[in-house]
C-alpha positions as CSV (number, residue, x, y, z in Angstrom):
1,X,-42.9,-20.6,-26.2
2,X,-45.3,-23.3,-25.3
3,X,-46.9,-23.0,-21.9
4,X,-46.3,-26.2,-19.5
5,X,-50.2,-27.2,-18.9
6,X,-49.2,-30.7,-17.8
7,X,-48.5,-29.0,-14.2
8,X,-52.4,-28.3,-14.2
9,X,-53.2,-31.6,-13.6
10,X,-52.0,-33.1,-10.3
11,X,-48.4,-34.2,-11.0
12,X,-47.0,-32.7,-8.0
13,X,-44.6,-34.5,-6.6
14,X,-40.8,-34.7,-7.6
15,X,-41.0,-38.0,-9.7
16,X,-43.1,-41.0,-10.1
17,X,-42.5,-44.1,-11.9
18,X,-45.2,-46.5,-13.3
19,X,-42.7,-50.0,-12.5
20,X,-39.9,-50.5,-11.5
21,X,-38.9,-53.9,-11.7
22,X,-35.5,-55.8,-10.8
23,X,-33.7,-59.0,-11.3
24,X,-32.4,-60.5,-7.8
25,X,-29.2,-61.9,-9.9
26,X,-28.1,-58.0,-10.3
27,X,-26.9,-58.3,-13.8
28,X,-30.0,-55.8,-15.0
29,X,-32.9,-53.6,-14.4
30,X,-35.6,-52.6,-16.6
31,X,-36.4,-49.1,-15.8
32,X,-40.0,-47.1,-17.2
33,X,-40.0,-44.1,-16.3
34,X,-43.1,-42.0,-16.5
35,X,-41.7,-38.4,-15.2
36,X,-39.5,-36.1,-17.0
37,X,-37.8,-34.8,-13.2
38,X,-37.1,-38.9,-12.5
39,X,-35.1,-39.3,-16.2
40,X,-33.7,-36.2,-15.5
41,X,-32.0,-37.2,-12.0
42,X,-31.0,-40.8,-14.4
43,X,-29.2,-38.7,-16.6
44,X,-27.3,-36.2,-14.0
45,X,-26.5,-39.7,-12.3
46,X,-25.2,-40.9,-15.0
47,X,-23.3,-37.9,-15.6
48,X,-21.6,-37.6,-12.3
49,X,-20.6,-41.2,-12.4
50,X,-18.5,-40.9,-15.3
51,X,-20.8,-42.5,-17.9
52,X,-20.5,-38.7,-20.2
53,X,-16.7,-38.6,-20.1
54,X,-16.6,-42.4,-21.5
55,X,-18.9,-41.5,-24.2
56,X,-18.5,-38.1,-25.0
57,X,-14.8,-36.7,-25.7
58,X,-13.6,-33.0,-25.8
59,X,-11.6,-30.7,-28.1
60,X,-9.8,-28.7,-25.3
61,X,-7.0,-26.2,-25.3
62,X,-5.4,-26.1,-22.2
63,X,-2.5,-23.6,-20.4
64,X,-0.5,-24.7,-18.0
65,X,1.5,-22.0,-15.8
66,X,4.9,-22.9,-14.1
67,X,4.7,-23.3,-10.3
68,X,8.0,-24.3,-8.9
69,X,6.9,-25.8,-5.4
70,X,2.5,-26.3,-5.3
71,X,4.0,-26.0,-1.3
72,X,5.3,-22.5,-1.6
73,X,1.7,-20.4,-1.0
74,X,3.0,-17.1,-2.3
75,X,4.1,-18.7,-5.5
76,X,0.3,-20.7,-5.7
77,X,-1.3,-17.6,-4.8
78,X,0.8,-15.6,-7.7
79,X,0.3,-18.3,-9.9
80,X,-3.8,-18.2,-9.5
81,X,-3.9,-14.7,-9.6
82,X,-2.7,-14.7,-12.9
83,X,-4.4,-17.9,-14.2
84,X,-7.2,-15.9,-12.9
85,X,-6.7,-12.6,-14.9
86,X,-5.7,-14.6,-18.2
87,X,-8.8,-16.5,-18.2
88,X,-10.9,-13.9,-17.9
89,X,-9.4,-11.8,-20.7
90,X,-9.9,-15.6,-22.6
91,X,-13.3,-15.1,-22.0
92,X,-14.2,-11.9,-23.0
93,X,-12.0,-12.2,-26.1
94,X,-8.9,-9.6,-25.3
95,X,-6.4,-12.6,-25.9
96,X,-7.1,-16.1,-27.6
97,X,-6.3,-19.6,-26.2
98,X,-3.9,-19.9,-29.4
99,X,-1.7,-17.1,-28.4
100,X,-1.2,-18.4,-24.8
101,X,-0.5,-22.0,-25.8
102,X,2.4,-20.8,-27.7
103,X,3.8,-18.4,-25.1
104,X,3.7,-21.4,-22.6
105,X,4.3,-24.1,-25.2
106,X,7.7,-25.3,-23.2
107,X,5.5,-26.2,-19.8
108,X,2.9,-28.4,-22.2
109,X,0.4,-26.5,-23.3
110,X,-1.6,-27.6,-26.3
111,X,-4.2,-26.6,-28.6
112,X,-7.3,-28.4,-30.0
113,X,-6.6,-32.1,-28.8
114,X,-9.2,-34.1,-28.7
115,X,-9.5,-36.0,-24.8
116,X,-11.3,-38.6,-23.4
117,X,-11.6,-39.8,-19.4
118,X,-8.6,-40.7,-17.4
119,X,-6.3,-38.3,-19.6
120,X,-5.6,-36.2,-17.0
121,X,-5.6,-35.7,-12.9
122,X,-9.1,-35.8,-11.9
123,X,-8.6,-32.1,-10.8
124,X,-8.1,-30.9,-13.8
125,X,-10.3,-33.8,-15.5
126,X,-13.5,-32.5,-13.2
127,X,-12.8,-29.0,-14.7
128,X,-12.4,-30.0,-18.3
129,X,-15.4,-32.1,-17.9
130,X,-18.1,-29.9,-15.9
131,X,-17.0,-26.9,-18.1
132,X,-19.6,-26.5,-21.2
133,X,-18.4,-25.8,-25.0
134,X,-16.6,-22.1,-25.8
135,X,-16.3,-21.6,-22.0
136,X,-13.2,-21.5,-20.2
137,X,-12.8,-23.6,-16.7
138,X,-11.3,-22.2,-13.1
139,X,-7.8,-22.6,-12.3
140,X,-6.7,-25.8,-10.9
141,X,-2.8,-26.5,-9.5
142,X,-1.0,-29.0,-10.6
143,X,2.5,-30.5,-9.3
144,X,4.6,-27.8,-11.5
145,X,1.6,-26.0,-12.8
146,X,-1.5,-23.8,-12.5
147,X,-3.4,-24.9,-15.5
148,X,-6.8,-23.9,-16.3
149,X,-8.6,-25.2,-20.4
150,X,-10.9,-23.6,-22.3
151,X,-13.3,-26.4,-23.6
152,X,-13.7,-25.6,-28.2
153,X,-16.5,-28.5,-28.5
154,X,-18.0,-31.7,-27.3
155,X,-18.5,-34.8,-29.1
156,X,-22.0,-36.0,-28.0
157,X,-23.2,-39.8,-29.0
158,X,-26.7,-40.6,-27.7
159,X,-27.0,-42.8,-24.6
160,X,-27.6,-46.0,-25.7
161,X,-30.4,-46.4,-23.4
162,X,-32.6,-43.5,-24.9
163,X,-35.2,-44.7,-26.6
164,X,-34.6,-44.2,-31.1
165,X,-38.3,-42.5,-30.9
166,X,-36.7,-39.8,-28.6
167,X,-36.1,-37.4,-31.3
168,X,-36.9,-34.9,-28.9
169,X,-34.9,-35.6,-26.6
170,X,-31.9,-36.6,-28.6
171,X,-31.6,-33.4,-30.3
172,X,-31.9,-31.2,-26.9
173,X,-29.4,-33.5,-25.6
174,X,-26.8,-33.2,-28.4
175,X,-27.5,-29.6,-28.4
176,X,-27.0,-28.9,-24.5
177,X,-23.9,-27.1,-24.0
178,X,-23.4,-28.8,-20.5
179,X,-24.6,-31.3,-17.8
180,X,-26.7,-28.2,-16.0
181,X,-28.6,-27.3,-18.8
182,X,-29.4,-30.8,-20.0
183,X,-31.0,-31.2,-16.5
184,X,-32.9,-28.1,-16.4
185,X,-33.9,-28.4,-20.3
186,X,-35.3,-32.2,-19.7
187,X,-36.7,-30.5,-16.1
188,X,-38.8,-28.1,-17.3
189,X,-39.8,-28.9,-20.6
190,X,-42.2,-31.7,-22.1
191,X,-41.0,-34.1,-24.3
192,X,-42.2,-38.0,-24.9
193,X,-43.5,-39.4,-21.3
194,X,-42.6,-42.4,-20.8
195,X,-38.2,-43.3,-21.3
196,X,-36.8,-46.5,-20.9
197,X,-33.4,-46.9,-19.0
198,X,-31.2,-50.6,-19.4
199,X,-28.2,-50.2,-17.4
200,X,-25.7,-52.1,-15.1
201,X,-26.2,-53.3,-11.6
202,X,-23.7,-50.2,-10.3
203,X,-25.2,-47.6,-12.2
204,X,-28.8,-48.4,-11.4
205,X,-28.1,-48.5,-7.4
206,X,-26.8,-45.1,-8.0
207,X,-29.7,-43.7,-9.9
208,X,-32.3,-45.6,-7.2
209,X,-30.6,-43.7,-4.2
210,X,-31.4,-40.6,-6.3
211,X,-34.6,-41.3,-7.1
212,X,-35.1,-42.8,-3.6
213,X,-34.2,-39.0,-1.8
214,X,-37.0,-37.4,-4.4
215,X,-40.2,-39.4,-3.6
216,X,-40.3,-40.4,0.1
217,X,-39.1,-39.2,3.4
218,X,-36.1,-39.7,4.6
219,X,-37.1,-39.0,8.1
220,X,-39.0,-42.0,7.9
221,X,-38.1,-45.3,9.8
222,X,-38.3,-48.2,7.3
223,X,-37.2,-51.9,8.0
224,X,-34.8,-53.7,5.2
225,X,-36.2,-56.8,3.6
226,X,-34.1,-58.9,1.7
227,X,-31.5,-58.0,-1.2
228,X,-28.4,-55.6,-1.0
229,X,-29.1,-52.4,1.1
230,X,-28.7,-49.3,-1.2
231,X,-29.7,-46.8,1.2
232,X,-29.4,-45.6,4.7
233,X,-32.0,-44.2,6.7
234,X,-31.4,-43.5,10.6
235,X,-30.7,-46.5,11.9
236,X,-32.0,-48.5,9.5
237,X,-30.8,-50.0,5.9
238,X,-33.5,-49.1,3.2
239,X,-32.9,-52.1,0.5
240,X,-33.9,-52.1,-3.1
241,X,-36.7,-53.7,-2.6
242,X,-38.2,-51.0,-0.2
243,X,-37.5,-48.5,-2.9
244,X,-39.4,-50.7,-5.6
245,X,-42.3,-51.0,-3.1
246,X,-42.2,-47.2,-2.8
247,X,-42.0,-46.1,-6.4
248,X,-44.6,-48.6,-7.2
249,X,-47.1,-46.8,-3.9
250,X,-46.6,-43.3,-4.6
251,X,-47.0,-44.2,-8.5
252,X,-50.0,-46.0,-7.9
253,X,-51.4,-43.0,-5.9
254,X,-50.3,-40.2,-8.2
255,X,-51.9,-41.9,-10.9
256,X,-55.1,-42.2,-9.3
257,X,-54.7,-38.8,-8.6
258,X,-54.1,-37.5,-12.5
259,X,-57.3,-39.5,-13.6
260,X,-59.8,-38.1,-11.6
261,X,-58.7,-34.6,-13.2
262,X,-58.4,-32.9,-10.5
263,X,-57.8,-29.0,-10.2
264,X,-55.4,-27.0,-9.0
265,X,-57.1,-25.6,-6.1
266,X,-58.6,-29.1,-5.3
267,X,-54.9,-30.9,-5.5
268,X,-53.7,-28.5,-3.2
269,X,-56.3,-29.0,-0.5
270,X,-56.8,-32.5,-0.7
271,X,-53.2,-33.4,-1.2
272,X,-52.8,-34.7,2.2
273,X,-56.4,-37.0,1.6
274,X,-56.0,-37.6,-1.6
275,X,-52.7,-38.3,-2.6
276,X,-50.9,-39.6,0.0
277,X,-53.0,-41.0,2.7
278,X,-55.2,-43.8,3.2
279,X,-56.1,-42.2,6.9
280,X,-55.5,-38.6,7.6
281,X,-56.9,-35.7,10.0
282,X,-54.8,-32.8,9.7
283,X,-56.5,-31.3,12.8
284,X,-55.6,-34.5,15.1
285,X,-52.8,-36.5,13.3
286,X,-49.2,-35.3,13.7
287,X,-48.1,-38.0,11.5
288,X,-49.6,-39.6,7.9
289,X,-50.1,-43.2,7.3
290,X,-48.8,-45.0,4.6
291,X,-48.1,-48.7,4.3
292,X,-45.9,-49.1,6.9
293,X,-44.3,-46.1,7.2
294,X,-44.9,-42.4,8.1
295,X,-45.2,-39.3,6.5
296,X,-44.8,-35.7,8.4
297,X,-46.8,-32.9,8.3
298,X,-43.9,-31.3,7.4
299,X,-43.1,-33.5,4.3
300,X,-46.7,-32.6,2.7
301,X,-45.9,-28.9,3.7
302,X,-42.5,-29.0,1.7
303,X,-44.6,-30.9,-1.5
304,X,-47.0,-28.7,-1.7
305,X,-44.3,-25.5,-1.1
306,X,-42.5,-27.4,-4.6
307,X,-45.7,-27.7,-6.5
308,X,-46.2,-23.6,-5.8
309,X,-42.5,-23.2,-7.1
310,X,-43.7,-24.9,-10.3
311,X,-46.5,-22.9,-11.0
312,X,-44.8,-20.1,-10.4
313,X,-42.4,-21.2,-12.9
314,X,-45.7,-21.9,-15.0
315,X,-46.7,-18.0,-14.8
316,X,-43.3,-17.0,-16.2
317,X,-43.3,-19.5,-18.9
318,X,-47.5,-17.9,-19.4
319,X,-45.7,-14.4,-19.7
320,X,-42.7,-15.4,-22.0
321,X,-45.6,-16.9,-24.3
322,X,-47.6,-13.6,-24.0
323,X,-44.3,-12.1,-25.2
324,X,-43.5,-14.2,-27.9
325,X,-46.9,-13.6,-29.6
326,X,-46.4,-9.9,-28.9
327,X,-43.2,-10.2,-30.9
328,X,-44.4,-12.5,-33.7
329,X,-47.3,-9.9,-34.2
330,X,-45.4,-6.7,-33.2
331,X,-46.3,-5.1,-37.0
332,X,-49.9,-4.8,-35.7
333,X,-49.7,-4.4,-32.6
334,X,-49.8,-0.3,-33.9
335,X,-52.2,2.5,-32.1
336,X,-54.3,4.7,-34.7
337,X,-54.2,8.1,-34.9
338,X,-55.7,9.5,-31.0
339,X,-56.8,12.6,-29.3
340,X,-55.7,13.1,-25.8
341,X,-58.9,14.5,-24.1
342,X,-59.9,15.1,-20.6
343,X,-64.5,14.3,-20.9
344,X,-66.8,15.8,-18.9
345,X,-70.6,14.1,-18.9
346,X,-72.7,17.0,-17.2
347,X,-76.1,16.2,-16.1
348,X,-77.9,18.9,-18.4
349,X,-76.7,21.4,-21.3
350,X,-76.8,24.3,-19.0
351,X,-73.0,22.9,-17.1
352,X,-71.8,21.9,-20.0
353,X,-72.2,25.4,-21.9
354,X,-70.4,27.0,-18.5
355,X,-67.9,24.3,-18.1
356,X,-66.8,24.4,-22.2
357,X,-66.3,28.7,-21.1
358,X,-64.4,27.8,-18.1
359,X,-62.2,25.3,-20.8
360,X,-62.1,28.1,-23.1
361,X,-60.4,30.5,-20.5
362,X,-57.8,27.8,-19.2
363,X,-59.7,26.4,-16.3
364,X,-57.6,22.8,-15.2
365,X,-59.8,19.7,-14.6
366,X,-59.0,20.3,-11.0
367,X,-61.0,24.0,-11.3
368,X,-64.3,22.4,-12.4
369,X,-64.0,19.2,-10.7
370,X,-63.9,21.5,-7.7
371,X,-66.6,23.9,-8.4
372,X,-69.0,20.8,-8.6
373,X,-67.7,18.3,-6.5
374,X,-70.0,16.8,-4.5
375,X,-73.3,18.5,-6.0
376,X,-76.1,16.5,-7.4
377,X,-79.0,16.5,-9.4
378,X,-82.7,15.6,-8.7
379,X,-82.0,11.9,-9.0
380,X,-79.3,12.4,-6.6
381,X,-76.6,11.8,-9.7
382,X,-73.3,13.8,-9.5
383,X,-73.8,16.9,-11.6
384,X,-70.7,16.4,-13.3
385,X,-68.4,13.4,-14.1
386,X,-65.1,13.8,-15.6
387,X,-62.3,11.3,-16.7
388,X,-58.8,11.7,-19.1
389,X,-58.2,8.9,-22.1
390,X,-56.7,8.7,-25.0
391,X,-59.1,8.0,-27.5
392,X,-58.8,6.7,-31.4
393,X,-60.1,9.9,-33.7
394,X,-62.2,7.5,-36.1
395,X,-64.1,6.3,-33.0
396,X,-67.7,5.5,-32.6
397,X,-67.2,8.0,-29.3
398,X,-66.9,11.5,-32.0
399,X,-70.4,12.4,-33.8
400,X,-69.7,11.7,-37.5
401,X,-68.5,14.3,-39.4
402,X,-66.9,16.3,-36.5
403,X,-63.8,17.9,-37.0
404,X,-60.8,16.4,-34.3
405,X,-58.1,19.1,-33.5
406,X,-56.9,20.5,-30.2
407,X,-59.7,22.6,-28.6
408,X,-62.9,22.1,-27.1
409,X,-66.0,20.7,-28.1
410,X,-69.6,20.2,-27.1
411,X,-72.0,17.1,-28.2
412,X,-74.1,14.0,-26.9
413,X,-72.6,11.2,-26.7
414,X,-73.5,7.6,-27.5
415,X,-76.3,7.9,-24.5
416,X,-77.4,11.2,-24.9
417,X,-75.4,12.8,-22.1
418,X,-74.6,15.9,-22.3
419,X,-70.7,16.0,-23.1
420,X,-67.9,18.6,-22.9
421,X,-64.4,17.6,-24.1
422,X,-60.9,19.0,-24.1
423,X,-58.9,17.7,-26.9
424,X,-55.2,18.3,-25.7
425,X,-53.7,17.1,-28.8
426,X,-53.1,14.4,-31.5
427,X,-50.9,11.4,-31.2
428,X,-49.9,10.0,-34.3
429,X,-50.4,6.1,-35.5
430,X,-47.7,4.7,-33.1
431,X,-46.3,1.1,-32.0
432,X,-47.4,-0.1,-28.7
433,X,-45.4,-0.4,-25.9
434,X,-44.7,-4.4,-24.3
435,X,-47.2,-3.4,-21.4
436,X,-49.8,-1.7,-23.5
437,X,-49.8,-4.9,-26.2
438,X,-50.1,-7.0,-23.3
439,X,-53.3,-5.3,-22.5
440,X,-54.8,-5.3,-26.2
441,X,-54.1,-8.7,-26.5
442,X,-57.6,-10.0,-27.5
443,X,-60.0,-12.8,-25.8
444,X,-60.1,-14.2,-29.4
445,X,-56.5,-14.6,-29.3
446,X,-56.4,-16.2,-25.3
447,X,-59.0,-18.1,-26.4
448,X,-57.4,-19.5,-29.4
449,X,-54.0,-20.1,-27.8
450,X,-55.8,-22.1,-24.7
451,X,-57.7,-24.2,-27.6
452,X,-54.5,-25.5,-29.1
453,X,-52.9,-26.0,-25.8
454,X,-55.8,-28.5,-24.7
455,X,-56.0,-30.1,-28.2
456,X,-52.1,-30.6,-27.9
457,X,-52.6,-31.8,-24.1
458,X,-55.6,-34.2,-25.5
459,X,-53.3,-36.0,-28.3
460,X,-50.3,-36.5,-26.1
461,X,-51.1,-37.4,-22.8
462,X,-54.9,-39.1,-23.4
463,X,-56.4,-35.9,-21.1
464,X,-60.1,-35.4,-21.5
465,X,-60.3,-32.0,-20.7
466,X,-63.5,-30.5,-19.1
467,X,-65.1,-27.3,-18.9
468,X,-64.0,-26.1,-15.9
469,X,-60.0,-26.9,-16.9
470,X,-60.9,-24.7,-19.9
471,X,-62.3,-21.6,-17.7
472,X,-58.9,-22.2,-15.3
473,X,-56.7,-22.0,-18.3
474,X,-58.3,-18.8,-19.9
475,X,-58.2,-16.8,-16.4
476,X,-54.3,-18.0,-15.7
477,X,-53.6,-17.2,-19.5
478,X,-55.1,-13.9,-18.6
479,X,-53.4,-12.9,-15.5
């Protein structure tokens, strides 16, 4: 899974368009959009204003359960309950859609029809339409029904306004099951940056009061100027023109913001200055000037609180990669054979011969450690040193030729120290656990998997990427 590294670089705030420009006559707007989270909020726009159900029909089977008088709350409440019940046994597979469509075949229920928008009452339409393929939907009552569908598959056709290059985003857009995931999937994932969006005057007005609540304020007292007002805020009509004047500000600013590279730490202490504000003392300014209106301290607070969210969203995504490698190279991943030993380095050949006797007659690590706790030799070094590992048998850390099974044994090591050692017993060659691959995961591999990050960063998004990116990369890869 490929780690999101464009969060690294000062796109903080919810959306940002490059231009946004608009034809007074209303007939259409030309929308570039230069944010994944802004096309997103286009699409789920679109999507709750019908635009999916025109374009993309159903194959539903639906149930519908007889309900004498919708008045009579008893009978509803039966009705539900066992809408309720045979839904969920629907779901989990104790009963198919097919058998309960011909039990209740005389009420209307059908099988497999194919549907499109204004079918059915928008109760039941809102259900069939918010309810992904191979699930089933919640009851819903009718006049002389409880019906509830279970959705077989969707017919997707592409938006006409995404652009043919999308292949990307095409194909994660037929493939969504549901509106939901083709939010979070164009949310969190990177795809082409810039989209291009031709709509009608209706649609658009919609989208712009979406995109309007995600980049500025709405605590903020704004005068209208000219054109239709699309927006309410206070007192005050916020027009379409505000909103251009907006996108085209906080664009302007993020921009400036993503070219002077900054760094994580640097983006989040000099949000306030840098990003947003032409004139700002957090120490003596309750409120942040910005054309003419206002930004609170407690509008920066909430950015910068979102931003966190992300990364923290950017660690998991880190970790998911971490365990995707793990998995990919899980047939290597593989411990030798090892001795479980507890070491003692002793400070001359004298308290190693006594402590190997003391091994020798069952003494625990807890017996020796205390006989010699705390006493030290002429230099003032601890007379004895002792720690437990699990060490590989063809290690440098045995003298060559020595012979590894469970006992105890007496050498210098690598440094000359004089060295007792209880071998407890061999472990096998065995497969690493998820936690200890994790930890043998090797700088050559970080290293390697940060370098084709950047060099993918550096081809799609024009990002020169410095030294000091590189070293911020490595440790978060790390973590």
């Amino acid at each position: 899974m490929r780690v999101n590294i464009s969060l690294l670089f000062g796109v903080f705030v919810g959306s940002a368009l490059n231009m946004v420009s608009a034809q007074n006559t209303g007939e259409e707007f030309f929308v570039k959009i230069d944010n994944e989270a802004f096309y997103a909020s286009v699409l789920e726009s679109l999507l709750r204003t019908g635009f999916d159900r025109d374009q993309n029909p159903r194959k539903v089977s639906a149930v519908y359960l007889p309900l004498k008088d919708k008045y009579d709350s008893q009978a509803v409440l039966e009705a539900k309950r066992l809408a309720a019940q045979l839904s969920e046994k629907v779901y989990t597979g104790k009963i198919s859609m097919e058998e309960l469509v011909s039990k209740y075949a005389d009420n209307g229920s059908f099988s497999g029809r194919w549907i499109s928008a204004f079918e059915f009452p928008s109760t039941l339409e809102d259900q069939i339409f918010s309810t992904g393929a191979g699930f089933v939907s919640s009851p819903v009552i009718l006049d002389n029904a409880v019906a509830f569908v279970k959705v077989d598959s969707i017919s997707r056709k592409v938006p006409k306004f995404f652009n043919k290059n999308d292949q990307d985003l095409i194909q994660r857009y037929n493939n969504a099951p549901d509106a939901k995931d083709r939010f979070d999937n164009l949310m969190y994932e990177n795809s082409s940056r810039l989209k291009y969006l031709k709509q009608n005057t209706i649609a658009l007005n919609k989208v712009l009061k979406s995109a309007g609540k995600m980049i500025f304020d709405p605590s903020r007292t704004l005068t209208a100027v000219g054109n239709e007002p699309i927006y309410t805020v206070g007192a005050q009509n916020y027009t379409q023109q505000d909103l251009v004047n907006d996108i085209n500000q906080v664009s302007k600013t993020l921009q400036n913001a993503t070219n002077s590279r900054l760094l994580l730490d640097e983006v989040l202490e000099k949000a306030k200055a840098k990003v947003y504000l032409n004139d700002y003392n957090a120490s003596k300014q309750e409120y942040l000037k910005q054309g003419e209106g206002t930004y609170t301290q407690s509008y920066i607070d909430q950015t910068i609180n979102q931003y966190k969210k992300h990364l923290r969203e950017q660690s998991i995504s880190d970790q998911q990669a971490k365990l995707a490698y793990i998995e990919e190279n899980k047939d290597k991943l593989w411990w030798k054979e090892r001795a479980e030993v507890d070491v003692y380095l002793c400070s001359d050949d004298k308290i190693s011969t006594e402590i190997a006797q003391k091994l020798a007659n069952y003494a625990t690590v807890n017996d020796i450690l205390t006989q010699y706790n705390g006493k030290t030799d002429a230099n003032g070094q601890p007379l004895v040193k002792s720690y437990s590992q699990k060490i590989e048998t063809k290690s440098d850390f045995f003298p060559y030729g020595m012979t590894i099974k469970p006992g105890v044994k007496i050498f210098k090591d690598a440094q000359g120290n004089s060295t007792v050692v209880l071998i407890k017993k061999i472990t096998p060659p065995q497969a690493m656990t998820t936690e200890e691959s994790l930890a043998a995961i090797s700088e050559d591999y970080i290293e390697k998997y940060v370098a084709s990050e950047i060099q993918k960063l550096s081809s799609t998004q024009k990002v020169e990427v410095n030294q000091e990116v590189k070293d911020l990369l490595l440790e978060k890869f790390k973590k």
